[in-house]
ZATOR-930246 format. One record per residue (C-alpha): x, y, z; residue in one letter. Coordinates in pm, 1 decimal, always signed. Layout:
<sites>
<site><east>X</east><north>Y</north><up>Z</up><residuo>A</residuo></site>
...
</sites>
This chain:
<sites>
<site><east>+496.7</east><north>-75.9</north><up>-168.3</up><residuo>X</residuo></site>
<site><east>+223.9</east><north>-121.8</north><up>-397.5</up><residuo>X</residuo></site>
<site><east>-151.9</east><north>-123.6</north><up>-279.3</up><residuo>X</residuo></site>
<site><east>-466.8</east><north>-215.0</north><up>-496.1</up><residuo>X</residuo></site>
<site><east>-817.6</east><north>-108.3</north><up>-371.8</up><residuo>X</residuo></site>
<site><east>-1172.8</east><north>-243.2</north><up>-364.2</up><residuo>X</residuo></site>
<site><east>-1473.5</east><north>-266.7</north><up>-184.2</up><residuo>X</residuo></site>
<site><east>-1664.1</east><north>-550.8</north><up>-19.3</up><residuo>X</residuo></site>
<site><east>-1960.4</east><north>-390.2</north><up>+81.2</up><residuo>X</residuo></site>
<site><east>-1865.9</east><north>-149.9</north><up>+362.5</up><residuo>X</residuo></site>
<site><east>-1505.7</east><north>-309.3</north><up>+405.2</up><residuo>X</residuo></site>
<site><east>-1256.5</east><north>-129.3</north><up>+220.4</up><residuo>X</residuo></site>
<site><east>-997.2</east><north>-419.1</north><up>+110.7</up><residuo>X</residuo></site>
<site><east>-596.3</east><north>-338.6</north><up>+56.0</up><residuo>X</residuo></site>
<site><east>-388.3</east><north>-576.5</north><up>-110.9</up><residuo>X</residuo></site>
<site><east>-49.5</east><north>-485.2</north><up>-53.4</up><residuo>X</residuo></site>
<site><east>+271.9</east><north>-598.6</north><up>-195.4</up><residuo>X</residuo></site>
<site><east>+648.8</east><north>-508.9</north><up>-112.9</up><residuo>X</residuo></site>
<site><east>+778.3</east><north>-402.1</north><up>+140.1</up><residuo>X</residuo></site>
<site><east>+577.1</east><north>-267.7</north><up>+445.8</up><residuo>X</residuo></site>
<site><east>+820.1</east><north>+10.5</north><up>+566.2</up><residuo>X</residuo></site>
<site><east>+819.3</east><north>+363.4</north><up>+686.5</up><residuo>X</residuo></site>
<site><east>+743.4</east><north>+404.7</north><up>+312.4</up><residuo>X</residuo></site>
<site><east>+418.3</east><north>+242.0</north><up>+288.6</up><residuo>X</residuo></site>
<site><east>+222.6</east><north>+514.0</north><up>+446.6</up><residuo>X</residuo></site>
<site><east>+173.7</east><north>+755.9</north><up>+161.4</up><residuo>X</residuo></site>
<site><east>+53.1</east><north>+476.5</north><up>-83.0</up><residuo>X</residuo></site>
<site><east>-251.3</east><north>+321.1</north><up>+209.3</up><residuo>X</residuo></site>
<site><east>-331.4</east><north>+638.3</north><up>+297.2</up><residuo>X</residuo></site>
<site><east>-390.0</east><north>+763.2</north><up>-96.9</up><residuo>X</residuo></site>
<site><east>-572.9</east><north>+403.5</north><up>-108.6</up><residuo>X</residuo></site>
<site><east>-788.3</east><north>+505.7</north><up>+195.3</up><residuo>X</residuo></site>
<site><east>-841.9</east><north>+861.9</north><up>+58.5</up><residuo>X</residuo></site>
<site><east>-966.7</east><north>+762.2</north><up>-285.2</up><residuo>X</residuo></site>
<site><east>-1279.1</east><north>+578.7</north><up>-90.0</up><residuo>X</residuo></site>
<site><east>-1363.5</east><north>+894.4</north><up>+134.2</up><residuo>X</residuo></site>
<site><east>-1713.8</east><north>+947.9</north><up>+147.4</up><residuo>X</residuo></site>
<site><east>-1808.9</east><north>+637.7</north><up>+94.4</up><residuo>X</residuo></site>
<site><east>-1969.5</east><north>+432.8</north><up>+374.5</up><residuo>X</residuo></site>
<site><east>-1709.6</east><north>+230.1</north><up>+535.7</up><residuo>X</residuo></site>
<site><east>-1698.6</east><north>+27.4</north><up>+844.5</up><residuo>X</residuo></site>
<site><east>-1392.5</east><north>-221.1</north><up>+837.2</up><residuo>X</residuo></site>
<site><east>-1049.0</east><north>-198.8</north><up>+655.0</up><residuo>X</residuo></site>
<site><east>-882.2</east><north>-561.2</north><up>+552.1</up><residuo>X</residuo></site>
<site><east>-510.9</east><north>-513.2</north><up>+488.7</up><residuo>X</residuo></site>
<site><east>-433.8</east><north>-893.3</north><up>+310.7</up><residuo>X</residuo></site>
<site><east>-62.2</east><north>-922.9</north><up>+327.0</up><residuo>X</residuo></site>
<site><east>+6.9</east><north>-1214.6</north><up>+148.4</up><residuo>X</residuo></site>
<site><east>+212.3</east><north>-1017.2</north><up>-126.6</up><residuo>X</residuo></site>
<site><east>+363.4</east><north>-842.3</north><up>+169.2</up><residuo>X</residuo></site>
<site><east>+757.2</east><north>-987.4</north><up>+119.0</up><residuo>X</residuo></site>
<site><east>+932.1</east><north>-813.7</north><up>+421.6</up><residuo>X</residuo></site>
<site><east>+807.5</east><north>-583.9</north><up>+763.2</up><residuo>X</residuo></site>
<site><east>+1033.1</east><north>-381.0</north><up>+954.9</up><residuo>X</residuo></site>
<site><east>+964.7</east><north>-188.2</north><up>+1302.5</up><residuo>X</residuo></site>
<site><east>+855.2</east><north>+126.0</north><up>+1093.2</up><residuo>X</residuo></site>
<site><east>+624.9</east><north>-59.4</north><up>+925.9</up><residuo>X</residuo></site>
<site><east>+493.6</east><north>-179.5</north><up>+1256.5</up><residuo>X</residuo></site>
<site><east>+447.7</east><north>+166.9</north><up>+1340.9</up><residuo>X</residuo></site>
<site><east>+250.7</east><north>+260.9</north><up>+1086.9</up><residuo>X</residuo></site>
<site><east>+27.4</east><north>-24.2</north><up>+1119.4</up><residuo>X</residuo></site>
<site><east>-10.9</east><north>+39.9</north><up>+1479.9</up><residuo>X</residuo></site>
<site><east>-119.5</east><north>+439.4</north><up>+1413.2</up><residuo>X</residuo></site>
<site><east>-336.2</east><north>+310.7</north><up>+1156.0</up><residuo>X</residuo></site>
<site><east>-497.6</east><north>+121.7</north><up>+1375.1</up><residuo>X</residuo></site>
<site><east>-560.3</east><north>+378.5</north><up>+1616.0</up><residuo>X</residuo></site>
<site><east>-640.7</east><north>+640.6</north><up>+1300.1</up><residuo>X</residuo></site>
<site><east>-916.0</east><north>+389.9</north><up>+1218.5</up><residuo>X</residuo></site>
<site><east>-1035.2</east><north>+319.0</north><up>+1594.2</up><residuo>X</residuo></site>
<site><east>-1071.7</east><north>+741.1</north><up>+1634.7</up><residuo>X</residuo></site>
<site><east>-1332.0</east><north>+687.5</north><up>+1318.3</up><residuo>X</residuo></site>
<site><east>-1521.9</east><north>+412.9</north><up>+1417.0</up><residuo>X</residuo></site>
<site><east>-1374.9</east><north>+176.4</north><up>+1216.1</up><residuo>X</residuo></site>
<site><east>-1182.7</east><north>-189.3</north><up>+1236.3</up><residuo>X</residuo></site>
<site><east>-891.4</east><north>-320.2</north><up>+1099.2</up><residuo>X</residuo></site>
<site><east>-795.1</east><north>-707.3</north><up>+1035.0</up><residuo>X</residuo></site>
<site><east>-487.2</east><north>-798.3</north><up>+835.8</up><residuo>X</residuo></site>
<site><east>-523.9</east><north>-1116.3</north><up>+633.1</up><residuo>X</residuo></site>
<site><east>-287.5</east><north>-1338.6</north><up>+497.7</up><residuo>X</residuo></site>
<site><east>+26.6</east><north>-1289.9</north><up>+654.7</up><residuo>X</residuo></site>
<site><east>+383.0</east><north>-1472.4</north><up>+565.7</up><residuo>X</residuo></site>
<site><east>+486.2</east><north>-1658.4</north><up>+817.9</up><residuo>X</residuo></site>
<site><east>+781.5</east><north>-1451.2</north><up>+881.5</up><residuo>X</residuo></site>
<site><east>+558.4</east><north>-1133.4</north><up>+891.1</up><residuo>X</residuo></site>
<site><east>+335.6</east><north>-1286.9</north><up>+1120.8</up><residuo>X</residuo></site>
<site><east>+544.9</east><north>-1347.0</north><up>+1389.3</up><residuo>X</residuo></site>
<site><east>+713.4</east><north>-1020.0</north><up>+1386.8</up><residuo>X</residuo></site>
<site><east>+347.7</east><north>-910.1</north><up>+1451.4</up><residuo>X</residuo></site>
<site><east>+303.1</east><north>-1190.0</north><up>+1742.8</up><residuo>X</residuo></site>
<site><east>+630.5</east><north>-1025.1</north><up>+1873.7</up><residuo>X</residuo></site>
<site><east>+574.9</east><north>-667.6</north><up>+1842.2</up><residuo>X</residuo></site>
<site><east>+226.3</east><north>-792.6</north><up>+2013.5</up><residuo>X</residuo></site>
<site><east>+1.9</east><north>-653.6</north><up>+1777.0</up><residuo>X</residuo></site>
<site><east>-187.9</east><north>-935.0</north><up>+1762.5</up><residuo>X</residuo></site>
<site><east>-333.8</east><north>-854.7</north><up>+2067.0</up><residuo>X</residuo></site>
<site><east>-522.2</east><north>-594.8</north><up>+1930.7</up><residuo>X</residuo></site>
<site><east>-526.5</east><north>-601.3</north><up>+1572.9</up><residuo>X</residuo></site>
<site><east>-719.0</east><north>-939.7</north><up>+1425.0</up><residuo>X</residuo></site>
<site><east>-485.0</east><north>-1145.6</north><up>+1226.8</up><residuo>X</residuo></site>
<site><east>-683.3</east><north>-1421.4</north><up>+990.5</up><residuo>X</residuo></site>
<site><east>-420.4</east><north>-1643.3</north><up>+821.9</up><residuo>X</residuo></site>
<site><east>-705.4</east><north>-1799.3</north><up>+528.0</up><residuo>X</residuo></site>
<site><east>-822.0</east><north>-1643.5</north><up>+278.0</up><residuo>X</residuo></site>
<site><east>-1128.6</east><north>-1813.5</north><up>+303.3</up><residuo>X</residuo></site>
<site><east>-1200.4</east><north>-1671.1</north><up>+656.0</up><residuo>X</residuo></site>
<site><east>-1269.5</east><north>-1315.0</north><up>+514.2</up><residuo>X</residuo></site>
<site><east>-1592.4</east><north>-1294.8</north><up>+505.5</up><residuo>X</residuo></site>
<site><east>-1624.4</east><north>-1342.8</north><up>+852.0</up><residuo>X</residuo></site>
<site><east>-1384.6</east><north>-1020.0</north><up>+933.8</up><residuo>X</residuo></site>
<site><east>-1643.1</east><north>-748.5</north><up>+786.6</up><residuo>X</residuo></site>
</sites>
């Protein structure tokens, strides 16, 4: 997995692409560390160069999550294929993480 990094004001946005698998942590969480002290509220995960998810990568996105929550901070994914979407809808994260299918909706996420 490959993950480029930038801000939007406090909202630190990840643009991922590959495969989201039990490998994807170490790449998101070097993304994450390179904005440390910097103010940040919100992290947007946009998926739509995400090609496959499997249940470890729902895992990680789920202790992510709750990494984030522990800090004070949100998480929305954007973007989602529509295969990778409803493997979230049935793993039932979308219960509790925000899932924004535009692009044009993210400005409403931060």
């Amino acid at each position: 997995m490959l993950v480029r990094a930038r801000w939007e004001k406090e909202t630190r946005i990840l643009l991922l692409s590959g495969r989201f698998d039990k490998f994807g942590r170490v790449p998101i969480e070097t993304a994450l560390a390179a904005g440390e002290g910097r103010a940040c509220n919100h992290v947007v995960m946009d998926f739509s160069r995400v090609s496959s998810m499997d249940s470890a990568g729902i895992g990680r996105l789920l202790l992510l999550y709750h990494s984030l929550r522990r800090k004070g901070m949100g998480l929305t994914v954007i973007n989602p294929k529509p295969t990778v979407e409803t493997l979230l809808d049935l793993a039932d994260l979308t219960t509790i993480i925000p899932i924004i299918p535009e692009k044009s909706e993210i400005r409403s996420v931060a």
